[in-house]
N, C-alpha and C positions, 0 to 999 in steps of 0.2 A: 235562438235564445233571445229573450228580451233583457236586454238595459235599463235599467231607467236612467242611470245618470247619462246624460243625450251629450254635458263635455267629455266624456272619458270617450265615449263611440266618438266623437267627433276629434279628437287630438292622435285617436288610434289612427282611422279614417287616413288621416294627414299624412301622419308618422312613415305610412306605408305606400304614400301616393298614391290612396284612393282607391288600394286594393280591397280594402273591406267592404266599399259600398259595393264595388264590383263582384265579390263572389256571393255578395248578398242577395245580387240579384240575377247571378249568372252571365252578367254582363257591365259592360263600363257603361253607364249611365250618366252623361252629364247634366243633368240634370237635377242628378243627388249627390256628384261630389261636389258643385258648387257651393251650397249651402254649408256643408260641411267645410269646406275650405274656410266660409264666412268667422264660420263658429270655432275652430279652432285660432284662425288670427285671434278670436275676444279672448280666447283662453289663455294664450299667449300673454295677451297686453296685461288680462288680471294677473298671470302668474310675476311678470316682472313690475308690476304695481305692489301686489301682497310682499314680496320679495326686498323690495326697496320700504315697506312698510315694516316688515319683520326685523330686517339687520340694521334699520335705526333704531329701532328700537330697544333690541337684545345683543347687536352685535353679528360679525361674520359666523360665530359660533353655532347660531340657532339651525335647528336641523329642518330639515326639507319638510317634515313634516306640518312644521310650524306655516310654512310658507302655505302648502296644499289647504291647508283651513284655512288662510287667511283669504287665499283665491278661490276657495269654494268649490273644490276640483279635487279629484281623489289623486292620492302621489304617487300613483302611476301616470296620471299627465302632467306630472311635472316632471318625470324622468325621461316621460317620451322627450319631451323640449329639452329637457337638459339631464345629459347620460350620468353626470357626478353634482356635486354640490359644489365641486370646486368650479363648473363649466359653467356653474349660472350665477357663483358670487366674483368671476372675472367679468360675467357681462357687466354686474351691475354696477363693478367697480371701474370697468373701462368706460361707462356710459356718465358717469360720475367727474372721471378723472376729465375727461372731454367736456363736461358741462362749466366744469372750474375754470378750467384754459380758455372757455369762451368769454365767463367774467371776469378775468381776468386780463385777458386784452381788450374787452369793453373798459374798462379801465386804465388803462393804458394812453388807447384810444382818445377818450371821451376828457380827460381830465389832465391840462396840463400841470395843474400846482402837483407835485410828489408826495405830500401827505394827503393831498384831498383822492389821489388815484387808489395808493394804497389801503385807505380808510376805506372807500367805496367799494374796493374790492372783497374786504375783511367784512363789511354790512351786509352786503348782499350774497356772499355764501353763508354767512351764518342765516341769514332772513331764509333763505331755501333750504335752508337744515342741511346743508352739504356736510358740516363737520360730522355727521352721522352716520355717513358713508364714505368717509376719504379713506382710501386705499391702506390696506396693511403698508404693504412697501414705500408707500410715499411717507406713511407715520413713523413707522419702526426707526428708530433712531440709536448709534450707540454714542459712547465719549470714550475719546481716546485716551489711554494712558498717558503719562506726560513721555515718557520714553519710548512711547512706538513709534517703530519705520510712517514717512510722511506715506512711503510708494505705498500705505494700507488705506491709508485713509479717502479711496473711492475719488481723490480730488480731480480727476477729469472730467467723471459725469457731470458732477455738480460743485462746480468752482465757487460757488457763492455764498456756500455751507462752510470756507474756510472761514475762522475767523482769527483768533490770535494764537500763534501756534503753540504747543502743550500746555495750553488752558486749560484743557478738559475740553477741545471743543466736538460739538455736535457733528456728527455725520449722517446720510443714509447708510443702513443697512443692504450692503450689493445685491442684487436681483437673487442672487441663488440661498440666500436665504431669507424670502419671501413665500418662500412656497409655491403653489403651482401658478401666482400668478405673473413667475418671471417669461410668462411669452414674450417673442420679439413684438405686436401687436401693443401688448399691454405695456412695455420696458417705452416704446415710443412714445405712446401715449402721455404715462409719468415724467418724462425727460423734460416732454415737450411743455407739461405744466409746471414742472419745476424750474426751467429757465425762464417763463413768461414770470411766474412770481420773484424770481433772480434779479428781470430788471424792475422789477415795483421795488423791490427790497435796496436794489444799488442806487436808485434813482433816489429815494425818500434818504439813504444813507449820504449821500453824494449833498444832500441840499441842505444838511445839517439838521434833518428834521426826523432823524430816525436815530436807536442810541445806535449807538457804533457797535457791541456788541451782540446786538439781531441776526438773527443768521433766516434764512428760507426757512428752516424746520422750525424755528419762533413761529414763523407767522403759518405755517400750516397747524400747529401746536394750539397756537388762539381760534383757530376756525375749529376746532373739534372738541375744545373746553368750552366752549361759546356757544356750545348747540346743544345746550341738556333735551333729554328727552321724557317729557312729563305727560300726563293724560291730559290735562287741559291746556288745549293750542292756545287760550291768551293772556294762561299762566308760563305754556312754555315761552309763546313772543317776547313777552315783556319782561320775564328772568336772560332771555335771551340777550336783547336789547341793554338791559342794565348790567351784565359780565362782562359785554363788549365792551361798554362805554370805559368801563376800571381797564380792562385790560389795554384797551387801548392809548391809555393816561401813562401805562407802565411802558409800551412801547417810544413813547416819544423823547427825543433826546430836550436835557435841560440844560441851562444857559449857564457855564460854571462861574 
């Protein structure tokens, strides 16, 4: 039977280790699963590009299908790569939450003064449109009662999230109600960016240069308000750009 669409053959191809070229031709022919192997990696790379395109734009919500047109691929090659839709918006939420922690210890890094690390950190995921893709679990925040037990309020993960106690203050939401992206993989991942932004936050708090009432989920909160998402890229830069600028005016402690 012929194909036309040559990604669907080519991701099937893959899917099965090259057993379709193989009964195609009655034999393993390397020769023609090579190319195919080629072709499928490109199908890949558009699916988790259309993917990372679609759920900034509409959210984790948008259905698979949304994704398959945007990569140009019928979705059935996007299911061969990814069996659920939860299995490919953990990729792109782990590959996301890893891309932050890196600028975020480039900041760290790079920038001794404690407002200029934190700033820099806050510019440059919103400049990459991260807030567009930050993690359910990492965003999902509750406020505590003023009368709930402290032992609820998750304070071992993330110590930094304390702020004055029965204030209403902010918390993560515990991994198991996040949905399916509470893997150990993914739980590490989020830990490990929420402590690096912990010491931007303690650091800039500590130097009198941060209000005192900022918590982590503040400053993950301003990276994901700060990243509208509009049709024209140097309408969204420059709304982008001028949210941060106020927001960031609201973050800094004042001289009383």
């Amino acid at each position: 039977m012929h194909i036309q669409d040559s990604h669907w053959t080519s991701a099937s191809a893959v899917a099965s280790g090259g057993a379709v070229g193989a009964a195609a031709n009655g034999r393993g022919d390397s020769s023609r699963t090579t190319p195919l192997r080629v072709d499928a990696q490109r199908n890949l790379e558009h699916v988790l590009r259309a993917a990372r395109e679609v759920f900034g734009e509409l959210g984790y919500g948008a259905p698979m299908e949304d994704v398959a047109r945007r990569a140009r691929v019928g979705v059935g090659t996007v299911y061969r790569r990814f069996p659920s839709k939860d299995v490919l918006v953990r990729r792109i939420a782990e590959e996301e939450t890893s891309r932050l922690t890196d600028q975020a210890r480039s900041a760290l890094g790079q920038e001794d003064e404690p407002w200029s690390a934190l700033s820099r950190f806050l510019r440059t995921s919103v400049a990459s449109g991260a807030g567009r893709l930050l993690p359910p679990q990492v965003l999902r925040v509750g406020v505590a009662d003023e009368g709930e037990d402290a032992a609820l309020l998750d304070e071992a993960r993330v110590p930094q999230q304390r702020t004055q106690p029965g204030a209403g203050e902010l918390r993560l939401v515990p991994e198991e109600s996040a949905g399916s992206l509470g893997s150990a993989e993914y739980d590490a991942g989020a830990t490990a960016l929420l402590e690096v932004v912990g010491q931007l936050v303690d650091r800039a708090r500590a130097a009198g240069q941060l209000r005192a009432d900022v918590s982590v989920s503040d400053v993950l909160l301003v990276i994901a308000t700060a990243a509208p998402s509009l049709p024209d890229a140097a309408q969204q830069a420059a709304a982008s750009a001028r949210l941060l600028d106020i927001l960031l005016e609201g973050l800094r402690s004042r001289p009383l």
